[in-house]
C-alpha positions as CSV (number, residue, x, y, z in Angstrom):
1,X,-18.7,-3.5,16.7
2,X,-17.1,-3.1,13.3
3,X,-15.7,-6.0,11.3
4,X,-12.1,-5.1,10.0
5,X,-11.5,-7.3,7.6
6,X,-8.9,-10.3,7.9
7,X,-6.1,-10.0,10.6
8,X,-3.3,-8.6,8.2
9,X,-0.7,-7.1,10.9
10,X,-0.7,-6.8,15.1
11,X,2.0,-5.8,16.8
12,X,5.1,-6.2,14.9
13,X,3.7,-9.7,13.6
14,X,2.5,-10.3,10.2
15,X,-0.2,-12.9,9.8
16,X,-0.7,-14.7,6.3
17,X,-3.1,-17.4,5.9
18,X,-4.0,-20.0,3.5
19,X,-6.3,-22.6,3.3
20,X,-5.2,-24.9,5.1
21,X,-2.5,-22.8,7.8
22,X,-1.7,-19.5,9.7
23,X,1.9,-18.1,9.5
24,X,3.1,-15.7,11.3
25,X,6.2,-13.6,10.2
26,X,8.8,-10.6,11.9
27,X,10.1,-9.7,8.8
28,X,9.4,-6.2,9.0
29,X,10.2,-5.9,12.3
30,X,13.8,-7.5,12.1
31,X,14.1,-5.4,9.2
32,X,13.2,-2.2,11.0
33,X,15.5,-3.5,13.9
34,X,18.5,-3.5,12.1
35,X,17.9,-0.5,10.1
36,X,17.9,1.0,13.9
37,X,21.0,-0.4,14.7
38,X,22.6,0.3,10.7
39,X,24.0,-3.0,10.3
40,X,21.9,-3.6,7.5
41,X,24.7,-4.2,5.3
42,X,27.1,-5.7,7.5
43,X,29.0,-9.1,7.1
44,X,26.1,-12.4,7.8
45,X,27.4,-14.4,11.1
46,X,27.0,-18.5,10.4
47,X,25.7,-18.9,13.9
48,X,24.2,-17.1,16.8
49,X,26.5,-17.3,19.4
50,X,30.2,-17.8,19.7
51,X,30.7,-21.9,20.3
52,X,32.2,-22.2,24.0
53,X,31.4,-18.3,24.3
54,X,33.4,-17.2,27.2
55,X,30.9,-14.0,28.2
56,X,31.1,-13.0,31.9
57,X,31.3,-9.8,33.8
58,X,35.5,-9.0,34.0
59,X,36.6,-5.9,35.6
60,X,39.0,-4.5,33.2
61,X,36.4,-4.7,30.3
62,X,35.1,-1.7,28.2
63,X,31.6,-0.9,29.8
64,X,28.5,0.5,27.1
65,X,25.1,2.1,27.2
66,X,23.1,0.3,29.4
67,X,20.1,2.1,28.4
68,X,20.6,1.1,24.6
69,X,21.7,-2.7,25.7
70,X,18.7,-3.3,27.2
71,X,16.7,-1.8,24.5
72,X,18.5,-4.4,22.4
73,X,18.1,-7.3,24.1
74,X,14.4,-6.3,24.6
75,X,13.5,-6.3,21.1
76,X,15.6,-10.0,21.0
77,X,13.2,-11.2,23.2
78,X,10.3,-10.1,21.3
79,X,11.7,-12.2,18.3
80,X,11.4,-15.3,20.6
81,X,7.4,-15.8,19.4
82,X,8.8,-16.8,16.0
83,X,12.7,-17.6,16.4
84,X,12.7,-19.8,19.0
85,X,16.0,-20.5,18.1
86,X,17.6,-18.2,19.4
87,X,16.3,-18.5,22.6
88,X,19.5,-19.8,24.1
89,X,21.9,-16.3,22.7
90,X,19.1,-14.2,24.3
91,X,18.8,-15.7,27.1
92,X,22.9,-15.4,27.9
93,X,23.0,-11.9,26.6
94,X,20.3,-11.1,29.3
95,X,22.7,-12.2,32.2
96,X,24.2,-8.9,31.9
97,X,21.9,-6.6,31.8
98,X,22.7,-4.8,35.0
99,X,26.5,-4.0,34.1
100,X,26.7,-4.8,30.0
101,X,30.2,-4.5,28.3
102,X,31.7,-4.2,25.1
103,X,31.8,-8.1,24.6
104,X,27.9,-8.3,25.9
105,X,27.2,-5.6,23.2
106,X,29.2,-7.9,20.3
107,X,27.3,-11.0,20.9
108,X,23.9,-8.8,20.7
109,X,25.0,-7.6,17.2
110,X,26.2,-11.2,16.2
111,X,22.5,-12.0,17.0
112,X,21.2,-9.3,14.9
113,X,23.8,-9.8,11.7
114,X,22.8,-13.6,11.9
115,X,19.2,-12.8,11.8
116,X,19.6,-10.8,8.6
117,X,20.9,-14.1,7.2
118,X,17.1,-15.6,7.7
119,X,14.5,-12.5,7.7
120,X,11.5,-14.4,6.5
């Protein structure tokens, strides 16, 4: 076995510690996420999701990538082990992941935007 040193970075999560605690951090992760999506220097949203958010599944609705959705709401999830949160948005932009429309796609990028707002 070989000793690596301190735990520095594992998967996406950055690990400081101190004396006393541990903390864990996404920053570069969320950072890398909204690069991927270039709304880096969009507009910051107050909150997560719409108060009263009327999402559901409506016929006559725009339908979008399904394949780039669920990439999307994948990598939300991953942000759950330090932005609990936002637990509740994910969780109701995951209802749709079997038929996701132009709406569903909105509130995932309302997510993002309002995560730039906090990124440490």
């Amino acid at each position: 076995m070989k000793d690596l040193g301190s735990l520095k970075y594992f998967l996406g999560i950055e690990v400081t510690r101190s004396a006393t605690s541990i903390c864990l951090s996404q920053k570069k992760y969320v950072l890398d996420l909204l690069t991927e999506t270039g709304i880096l220097g969009c507009a910051l949203a107050k909150t997560h999701i719409v108060k009263n958010h009327h999402l559901a599944i409506y016929p006559d609705q725009v339908p979008t990538n399904k394949e780039t959705y669920q990439r999307l709401v994948g990598r939300l999830f991953y942000l759950l082990h330090t932005r609990p949160y936002i637990a509740y948005a994910v969780s109701v932009v995951n209802q749709f992941m079997h038929s996701p429309n132009e709406d569903h796609l909105a509130a995932v990028m309302r997510i993002l935007s309002h995560l730039k707002k906090a990124l440490g």
